[in-house]
C-alpha positions in Angstrom: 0.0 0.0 0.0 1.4 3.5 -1.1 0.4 6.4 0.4 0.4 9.7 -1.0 2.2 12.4 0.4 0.7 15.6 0.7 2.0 18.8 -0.3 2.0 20.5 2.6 4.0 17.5 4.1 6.5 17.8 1.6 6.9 21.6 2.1 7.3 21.0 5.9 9.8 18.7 5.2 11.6 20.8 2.9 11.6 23.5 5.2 12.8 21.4 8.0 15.4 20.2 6.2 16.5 23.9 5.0 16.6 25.0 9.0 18.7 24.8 11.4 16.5 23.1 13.7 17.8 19.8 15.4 15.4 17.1 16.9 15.1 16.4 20.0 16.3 13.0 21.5 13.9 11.2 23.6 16.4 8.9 25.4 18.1 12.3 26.9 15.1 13.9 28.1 14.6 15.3 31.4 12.0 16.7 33.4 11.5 18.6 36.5 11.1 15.3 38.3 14.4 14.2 37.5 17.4 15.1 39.2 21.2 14.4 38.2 20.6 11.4 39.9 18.2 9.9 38.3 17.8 9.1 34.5 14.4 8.4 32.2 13.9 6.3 29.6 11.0 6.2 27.6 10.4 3.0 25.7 7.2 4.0 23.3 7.3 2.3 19.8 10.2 0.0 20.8 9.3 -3.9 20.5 9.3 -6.5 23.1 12.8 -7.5 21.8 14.2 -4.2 21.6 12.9 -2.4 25.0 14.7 -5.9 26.6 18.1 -4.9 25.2 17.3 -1.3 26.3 16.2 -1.7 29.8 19.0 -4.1 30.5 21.7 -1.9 28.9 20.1 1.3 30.8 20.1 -0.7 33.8 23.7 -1.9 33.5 24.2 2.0 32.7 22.5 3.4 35.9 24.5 1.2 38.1 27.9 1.6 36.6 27.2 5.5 37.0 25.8 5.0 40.3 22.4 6.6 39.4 19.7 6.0 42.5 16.6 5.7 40.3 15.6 5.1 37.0 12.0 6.4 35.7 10.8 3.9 32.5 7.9 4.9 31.1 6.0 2.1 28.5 3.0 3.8 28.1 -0.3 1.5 29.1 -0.4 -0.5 26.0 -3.7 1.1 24.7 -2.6 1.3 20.9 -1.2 -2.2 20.8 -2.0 -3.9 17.9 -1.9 -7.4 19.7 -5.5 -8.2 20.4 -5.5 -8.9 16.7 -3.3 -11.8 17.2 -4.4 -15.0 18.8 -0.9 -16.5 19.1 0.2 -13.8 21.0 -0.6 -13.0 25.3 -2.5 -9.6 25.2 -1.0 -9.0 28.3 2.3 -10.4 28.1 3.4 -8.6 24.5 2.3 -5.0 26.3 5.3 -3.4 27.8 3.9 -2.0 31.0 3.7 -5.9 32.0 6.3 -7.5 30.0 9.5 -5.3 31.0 9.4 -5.2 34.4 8.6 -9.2 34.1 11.9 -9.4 32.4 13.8 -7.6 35.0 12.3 -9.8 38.1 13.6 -13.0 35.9 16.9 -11.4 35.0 19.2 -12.6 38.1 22.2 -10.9 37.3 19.8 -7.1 36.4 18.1 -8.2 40.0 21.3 -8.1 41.9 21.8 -4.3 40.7 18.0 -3.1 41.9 16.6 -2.4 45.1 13.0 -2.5 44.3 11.0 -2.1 40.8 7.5 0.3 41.8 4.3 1.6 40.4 5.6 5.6 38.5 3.8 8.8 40.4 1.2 10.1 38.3 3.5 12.9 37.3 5.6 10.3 36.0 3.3 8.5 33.7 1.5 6.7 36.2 0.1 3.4 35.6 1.9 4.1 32.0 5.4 4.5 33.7 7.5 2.4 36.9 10.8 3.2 39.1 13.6 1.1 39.4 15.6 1.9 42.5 19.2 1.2 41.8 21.9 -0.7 44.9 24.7 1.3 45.2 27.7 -0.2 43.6 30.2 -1.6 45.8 33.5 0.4 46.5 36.4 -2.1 45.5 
């Protein structure tokens, strides 16, 4: 299926292309909830494979850097396509549930966290969890 692009589309995205204007990386955002301390990682659009790799690599990260808490936020799973798959655990495929399931059965990523909790509203809320990171050991 081939879409057409519209005009206007086109001329946005010649004129973005013309300007100087950079976008912005949603893996280094912050907010005003997060302090230097604490690091956010947003894992909308990723796949179950691919938000995996990232939490465990952001985790590994965190810990390394001595970072106290990490904010993930999977969004609740609304616009998942996977109801429309019988082969596939509604539940289970949706981030919100299946990343922090991950984690738990991860022994050596378990060893690094404290406790894994529900996000603060202002944090994405039922969309969104902490991971409170142990502090690494001084050799």
């Amino acid at each position: 299926m081939i879409k057409k692009i519209s005009d206007k589309d086109k001329k946005d995205w010649l004129d973005f292309l013309k300007s100087d204007e950079k976008l912005k990386n949603k893996d280094l955002d912050t907010n005003k909830n997060t302090s230097p301390n604490n690091k956010i990682i947003d894992l909308h659009g990723f796949t179950l494979e691919e938000a995996n790799k990232k939490i465990e690599k952001i985790i590994n990260y965190a810990y390394e850097k001595d970072v106290s808490k990490v904010i993930v936020v999977t969004g609740k799973g609304i616009h998942s396509n996977v109801e429309k798959d019988p082969y596939v655990s509604k539940d289970l495929s949706i981030l919100k549930f299946s990343v922090p399931d991950y984690i738990e059965n991860n022994s050596e990523l378990m060893k690094k966290i404290l406790e894994i909790k529900d996000a603060d509203k202002e944090d994405g809320g039922s969309g969104a969890f902490y991971i409170y990171l142990k502090r690494k050991k001084k050799s």
